[in-house]
C-alpha positions, 0 to 999 in steps of 0.5 A: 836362473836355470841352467837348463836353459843356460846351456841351451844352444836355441830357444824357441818361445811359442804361445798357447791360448785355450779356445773353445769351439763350437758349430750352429746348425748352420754351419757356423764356426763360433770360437771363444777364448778361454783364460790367457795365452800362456807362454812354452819355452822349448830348449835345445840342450846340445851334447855335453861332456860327461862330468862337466861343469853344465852337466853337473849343473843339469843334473843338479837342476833336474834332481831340484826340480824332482824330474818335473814333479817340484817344476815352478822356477822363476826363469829370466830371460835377460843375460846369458839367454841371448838378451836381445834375441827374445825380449829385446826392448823396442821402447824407448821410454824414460822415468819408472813406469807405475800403475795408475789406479787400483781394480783394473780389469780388462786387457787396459792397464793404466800406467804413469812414470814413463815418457818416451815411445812405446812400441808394441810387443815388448814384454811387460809384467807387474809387481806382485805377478807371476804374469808375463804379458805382451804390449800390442797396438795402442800402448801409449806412455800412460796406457798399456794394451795387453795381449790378453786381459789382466789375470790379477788385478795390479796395485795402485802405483805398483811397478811395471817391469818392462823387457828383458827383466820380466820373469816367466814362472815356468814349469819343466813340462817335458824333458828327454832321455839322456843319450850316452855316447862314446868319448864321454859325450852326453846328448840331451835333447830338448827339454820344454818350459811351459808359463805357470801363473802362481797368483795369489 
């Protein structure tokens, strides 16, 4: 769990896809989307007391990290972040979903374990993976469509954790000076996460 993000007063979670783009001599616009949509986690930190236990804590996480050059950390994104504000479960599915068969490619996961309702843009990500991903139109109980095609290959009946108990693996992309104010008030800013896939 980070702290960063612990005290953070907001979250904003976007995503970032790299496309590549390219102009026949026609005028035609051809776009090709390259690897898959990563997520950056923004944090808005707000002013904290100097010598305080967040901010010795924020200290502490940051001299960890070595100021972004040491930067993978498992971040979940349940509990203290506001559970329910970014991966709120809309599923309502029963029985521990496994996959369904090895060498699975493609953004088509099949799955077994589960009934219930399965409900697009819930957070998915699979055993053995630093992956997160997002469910999209079509996802059934025995069939995962993913926002973006597998990066690894999942095992055979390996699990698939669902909601707010995925992990992202971030890394600390961008951190702001720290303002010092009187009364002993220190003022962060917003520090910026972005997803690093760490597959082996």
């Amino acid at each position: 769990m980070s702290d960063i993000i612990n005290a953070g007063e907001s979250l904003y979670l976007s995503r970032a896809s790299n496309i590549a783009q390219t102009m026949t001599q026609s005028g035609r616009r051809k776009a090709l989307k390259r690897g898959p949509t990563l997520y950056n986690l923004e944090v808005k930190v707000p002013s904290q007391l100097l010598n305080g236990d967040n901010y010795y804590a924020i200290e502490e996480e940051l001299m960890k990290l070595e100021y972004g050059a040491n930067t993978f950390h498992d971040v979940s994104i349940s509990g203290v972040m506001k559970s329910g504000l970014i991966a709120k479960t809309r599923s309502s599915i029963s029985g521990s979903p496994v996959v369904d068969g090895a060498d699975q490619t493609g953004n088509t996961i099949t799955v077994t374990g589960i009934s219930g309702t399965v409900e697009p843009f819930d957070f998915v990500q699979f055993e053995g993976s630093t992956k997160v991903y997002q469910l999209m139109e079509g996802s059934t109980t025995t069939s995962l469509v993913l926002n973006c095609p597998i990066v690894t290959s999942p095992a055979d009946q390996s699990s698939v954790v669902w909601g707010d108990n995925v992990n992202f693996n971030f890394c600390l992309k961008d951190q702001p000076g720290i303002n010092y104010l009187p009364g002993n008030i220190v003022e962060y800013g917003t520090f910026v996460f972005e997803e690093v896939i760490q597959d082996t």
